[in-house]
DOMI-635877 format. One line per 10 residues: number of its first residue (from 1); their letters; for each residue x, z, y of N, C-alpha, C. Coordinates in steps of 0.2 Angstrom, whole numbers, always signed. Each point is the difference from the previous one (the first is absolute). Example, Ala and Ser with C-alpha at 12.3 -4.5 7.8 and 13.67 -1.06 7.14 Angstrom:
<rs>
1	as	+66,+39,-28,-4,+0,+6,+4,+0,+6 ~ -2,-4,+5,+4,+1,+6,-4,+3,+5 .
</rs>
This chain:
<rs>
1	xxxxxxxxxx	+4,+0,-6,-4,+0,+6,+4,+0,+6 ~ -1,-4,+4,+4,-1,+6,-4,+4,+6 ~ +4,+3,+4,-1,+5,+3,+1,-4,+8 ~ -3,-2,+6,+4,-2,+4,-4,+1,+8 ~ +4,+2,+5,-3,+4,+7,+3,-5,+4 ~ -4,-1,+4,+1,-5,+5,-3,+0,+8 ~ +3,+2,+3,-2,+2,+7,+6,-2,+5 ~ -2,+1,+8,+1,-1,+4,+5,+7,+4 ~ +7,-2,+6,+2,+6,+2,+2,-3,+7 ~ +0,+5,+4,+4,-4,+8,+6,+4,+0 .
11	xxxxxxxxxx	+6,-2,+1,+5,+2,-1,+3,+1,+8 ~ +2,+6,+1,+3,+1,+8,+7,+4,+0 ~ +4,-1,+4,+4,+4,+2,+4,+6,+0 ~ -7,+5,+4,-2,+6,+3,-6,+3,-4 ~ +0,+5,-2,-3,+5,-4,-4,+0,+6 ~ +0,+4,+5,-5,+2,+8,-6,-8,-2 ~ +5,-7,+0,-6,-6,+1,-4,+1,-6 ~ +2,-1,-7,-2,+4,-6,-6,+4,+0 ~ +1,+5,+3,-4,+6,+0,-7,-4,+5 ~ +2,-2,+7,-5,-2,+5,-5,-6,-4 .
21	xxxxxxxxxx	+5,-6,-6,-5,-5,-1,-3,+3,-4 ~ -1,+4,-5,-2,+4,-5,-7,+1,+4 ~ -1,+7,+4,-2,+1,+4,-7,-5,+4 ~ +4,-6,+3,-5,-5,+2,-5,-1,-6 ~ +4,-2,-6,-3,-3,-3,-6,+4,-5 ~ +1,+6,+1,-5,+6,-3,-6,-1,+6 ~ +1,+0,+9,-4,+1,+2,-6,-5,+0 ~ +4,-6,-1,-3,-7,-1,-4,+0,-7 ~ +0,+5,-6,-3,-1,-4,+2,-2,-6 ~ +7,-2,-1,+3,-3,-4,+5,+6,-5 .
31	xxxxxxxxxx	-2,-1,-6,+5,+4,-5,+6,-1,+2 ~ +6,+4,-1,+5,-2,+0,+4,+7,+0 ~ +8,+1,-2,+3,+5,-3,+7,-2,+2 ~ +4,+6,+2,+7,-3,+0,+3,+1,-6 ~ +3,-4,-1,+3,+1,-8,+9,-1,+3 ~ +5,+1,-6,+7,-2,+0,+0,-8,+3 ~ +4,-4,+1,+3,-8,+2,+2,-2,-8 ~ -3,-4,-3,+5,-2,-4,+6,-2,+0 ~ +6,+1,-4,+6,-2,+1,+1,-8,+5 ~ -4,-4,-4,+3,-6,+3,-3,-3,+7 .
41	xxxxxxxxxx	-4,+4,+4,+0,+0,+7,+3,+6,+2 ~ +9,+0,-2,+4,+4,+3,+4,+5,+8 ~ -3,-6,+5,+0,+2,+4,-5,+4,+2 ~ -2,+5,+6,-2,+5,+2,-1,+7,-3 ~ -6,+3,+3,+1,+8,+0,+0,+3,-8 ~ -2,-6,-6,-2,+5,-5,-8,+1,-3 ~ -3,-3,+9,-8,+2,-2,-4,-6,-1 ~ -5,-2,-2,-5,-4,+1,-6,+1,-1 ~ -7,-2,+4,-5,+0,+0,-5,-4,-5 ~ -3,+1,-5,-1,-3,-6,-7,-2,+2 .
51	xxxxxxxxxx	-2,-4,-3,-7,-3,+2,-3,-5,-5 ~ -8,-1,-2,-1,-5,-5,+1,-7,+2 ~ +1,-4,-5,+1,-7,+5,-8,-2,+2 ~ -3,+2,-3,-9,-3,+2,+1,+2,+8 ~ +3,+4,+2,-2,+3,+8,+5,-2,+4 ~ +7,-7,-1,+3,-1,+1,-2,-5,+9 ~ -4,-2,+1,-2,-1,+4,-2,+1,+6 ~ -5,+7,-1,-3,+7,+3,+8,+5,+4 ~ +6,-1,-8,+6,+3,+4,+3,-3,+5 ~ +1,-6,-1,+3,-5,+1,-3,+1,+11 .
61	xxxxxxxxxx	-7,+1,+0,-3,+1,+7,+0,+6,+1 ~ +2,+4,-2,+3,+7,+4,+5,+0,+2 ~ +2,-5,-5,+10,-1,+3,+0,-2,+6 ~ -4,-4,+2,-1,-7,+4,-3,+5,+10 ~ -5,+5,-5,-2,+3,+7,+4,+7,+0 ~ +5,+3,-5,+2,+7,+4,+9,-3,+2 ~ +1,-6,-5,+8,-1,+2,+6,+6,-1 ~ +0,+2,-5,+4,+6,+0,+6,-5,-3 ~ +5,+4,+4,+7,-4,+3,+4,+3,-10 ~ +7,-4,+1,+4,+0,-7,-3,-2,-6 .
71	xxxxxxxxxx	-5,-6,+2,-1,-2,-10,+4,-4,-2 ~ +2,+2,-5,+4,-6,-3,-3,-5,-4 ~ -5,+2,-4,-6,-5,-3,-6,+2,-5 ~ -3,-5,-1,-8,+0,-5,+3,+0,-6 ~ -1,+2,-5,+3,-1,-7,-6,-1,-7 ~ +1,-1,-3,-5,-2,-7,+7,+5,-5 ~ -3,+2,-3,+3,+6,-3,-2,+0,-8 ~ +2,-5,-7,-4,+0,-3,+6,+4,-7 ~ -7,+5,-5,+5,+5,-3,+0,-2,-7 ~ +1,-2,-4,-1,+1,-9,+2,+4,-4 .
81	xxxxxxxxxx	-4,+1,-4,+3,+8,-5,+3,+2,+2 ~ +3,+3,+5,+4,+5,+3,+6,-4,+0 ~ +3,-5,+2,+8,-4,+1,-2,+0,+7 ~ +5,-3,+2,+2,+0,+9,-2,-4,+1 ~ -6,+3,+6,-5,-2,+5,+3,-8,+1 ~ -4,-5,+3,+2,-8,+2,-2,+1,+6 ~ +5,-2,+5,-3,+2,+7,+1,-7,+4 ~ -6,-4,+4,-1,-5,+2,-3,-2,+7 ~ +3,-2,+5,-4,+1,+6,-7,-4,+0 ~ -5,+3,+4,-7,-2,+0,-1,-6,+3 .
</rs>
Protein backbone atom coordinates (compact mmCIF):
# COMPACT_ATOMS: atom_id res chain seq x y z
CA UNK A 1 0.00 0.00 0.00
CA UNK A 2 1.43 3.26 -0.96
CA UNK A 3 1.23 5.88 1.49
CA UNK A 4 1.50 9.43 -0.27
CA UNK A 5 1.04 13.38 1.22
CA UNK A 6 0.95 16.03 -1.00
CA UNK A 7 0.51 19.55 -0.18
CA UNK A 8 1.60 23.03 -0.60
CA UNK A 9 4.49 25.35 1.55
CA UNK A 10 5.63 29.19 1.24
CA UNK A 11 9.08 29.19 2.06
CA UNK A 12 10.55 32.54 3.65
CA UNK A 13 13.63 33.78 5.06
CA UNK A 14 12.57 35.17 8.41
CA UNK A 15 10.86 33.16 11.03
CA UNK A 16 8.90 37.06 12.14
CA UNK A 17 7.66 36.72 8.06
CA UNK A 18 6.76 33.07 8.75
CA UNK A 19 4.95 33.65 11.78
CA UNK A 20 2.95 37.02 10.25
CA UNK A 21 1.93 34.79 6.89
CA UNK A 22 0.81 31.93 8.91
CA UNK A 23 -1.27 34.47 10.85
CA UNK A 24 -2.78 36.19 7.64
CA UNK A 25 -3.61 33.26 6.30
CA UNK A 26 -5.58 31.73 9.63
CA UNK A 27 -7.48 35.25 9.54
CA UNK A 28 -8.42 34.80 6.05
CA UNK A 29 -9.80 31.34 6.78
CA UNK A 30 -7.31 29.21 5.41
CA UNK A 31 -5.73 26.08 7.13
CA UNK A 32 -2.38 26.17 7.42
CA UNK A 33 0.57 25.25 10.02
CA UNK A 34 4.25 25.98 10.20
CA UNK A 35 6.04 23.01 9.75
CA UNK A 36 10.25 22.38 9.30
CA UNK A 37 11.59 23.60 5.46
CA UNK A 38 12.47 20.62 3.73
CA UNK A 39 15.96 19.95 3.12
CA UNK A 40 16.03 20.83 -0.33
CA UNK A 41 14.56 24.36 -0.18
CA UNK A 42 17.76 25.07 1.76
CA UNK A 43 17.94 28.49 1.98
CA UNK A 44 16.15 30.42 4.85
CA UNK A 45 15.00 30.49 8.40
CA UNK A 46 14.11 26.66 8.83
CA UNK A 47 10.32 27.37 8.87
CA UNK A 48 7.53 26.90 6.30
CA UNK A 49 3.92 27.51 6.25
CA UNK A 50 2.17 24.47 5.05
CA UNK A 51 -1.05 24.53 3.12
CA UNK A 52 -3.41 22.21 1.09
CA UNK A 53 -2.88 22.62 -2.63
CA UNK A 54 -6.85 22.86 -3.20
CA UNK A 55 -6.48 26.35 -1.50
CA UNK A 56 -3.34 27.18 -3.41
CA UNK A 57 -5.09 30.08 -4.97
CA UNK A 58 -6.93 31.56 -1.98
CA UNK A 59 -3.05 31.55 -0.54
CA UNK A 60 -1.54 32.68 -3.34
CA UNK A 61 -4.30 36.15 -2.89
CA UNK A 62 -3.24 36.82 0.57
CA UNK A 63 0.11 36.82 -0.65
CA UNK A 64 -0.89 39.17 -3.20
CA UNK A 65 -2.71 41.59 -0.67
CA UNK A 66 -0.51 41.34 2.76
CA UNK A 67 3.03 41.23 0.74
CA UNK A 68 4.95 39.95 3.64
CA UNK A 69 8.57 40.72 2.70
CA UNK A 70 11.62 37.63 2.40
CA UNK A 71 9.79 34.86 0.49
CA UNK A 72 11.83 32.71 -1.27
CA UNK A 73 9.03 30.60 -2.81
CA UNK A 74 5.62 28.32 -3.44
CA UNK A 75 6.60 24.81 -3.25
CA UNK A 76 4.57 21.47 -3.97
CA UNK A 77 6.00 19.13 -1.43
CA UNK A 78 5.20 15.61 -2.43
CA UNK A 79 6.04 12.62 0.34
CA UNK A 80 5.93 8.58 -0.27
CA UNK A 81 6.15 5.94 2.41
CA UNK A 82 8.24 8.02 4.31
CA UNK A 83 11.58 8.57 1.82
CA UNK A 84 12.52 12.12 1.18
CA UNK A 85 10.06 14.53 0.66
CA UNK A 86 10.19 15.83 -3.65
CA UNK A 87 10.13 19.48 -3.35
CA UNK A 88 9.09 21.36 -6.63
CA UNK A 89 8.15 25.03 -7.29
CA UNK A 90 4.44 25.88 -7.74
Amino acid sequence: MTMQEIFGIAAFRSRQQVMRFDNALNRAGIRSQVISTPKDVSVGCGLSVRFELRDTQAVLDVYQRTRPGNLIGFYRVTRENGRRPVVAPL
